[in-house]
Phi, psi and omega in degrees: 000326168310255034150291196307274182336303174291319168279349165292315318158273148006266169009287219237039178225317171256017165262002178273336168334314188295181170237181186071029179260132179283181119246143170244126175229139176272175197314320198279309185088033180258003172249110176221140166232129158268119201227123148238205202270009197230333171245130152255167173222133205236168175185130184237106142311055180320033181308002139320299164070029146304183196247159195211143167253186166207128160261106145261134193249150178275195181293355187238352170114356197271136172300105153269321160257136178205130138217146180291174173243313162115193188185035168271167176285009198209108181228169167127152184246164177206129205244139197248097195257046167283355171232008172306149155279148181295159164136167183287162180229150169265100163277117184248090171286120195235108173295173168287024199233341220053343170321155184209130168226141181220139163251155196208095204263122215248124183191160183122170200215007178239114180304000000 
């Protein structure tokens, strides 16, 4: 799990690197997306260790993404909008609880 943690740890020291990069994290902080205008990197600290999909919606509302996450203590993806239209997009995480979280992430490079 060290091992997990440090390269997450790794990761995300080096997409902070960049420049123009946001971060988002939710109340709890077990949710952080790192975002600029060409990438996002989503990553769920899982102490739960439940199962999580992620949902993304385009700028218009339409599903682009469905994928599982997994239900490891360590989760995340790093998604490549460089030919994405600009504008916001919704990142939805849905636990095996139903539980839901939604972001609402401003990112893509074609005007």
């Amino acid at each position: 799990m060290k091992n997990v943690l440090l390269t997450g740890l790794l990761m995300i020291t080096a997409v902070l690197s960049a420049n123009d990069i946001k971060v988002v994290t939710n109340e709890g902080g077990n949710v952080t997306i790192t975002q600029n205008q060409k990438m996002v990197s989503i990553s769920v600290l899982n102490t739960v260790e439940t199962a999580y999909q992620l949902f993304i919606y385009d700028t218009k509302g339409n599903l682009m993404y469905r994928g599982d996450l997994g239900a490891e203590a360590s989760l995340g993806r790093i998604f490549d909008f460089e030919d994405a239209k600009h504008g916001n997009y919704t990142f939805t995480l849905v636990s095996e609880n139903d539980e839901r979280q939604s972001y609402s992430i401003k990112t893509g490079t074609r005007f």
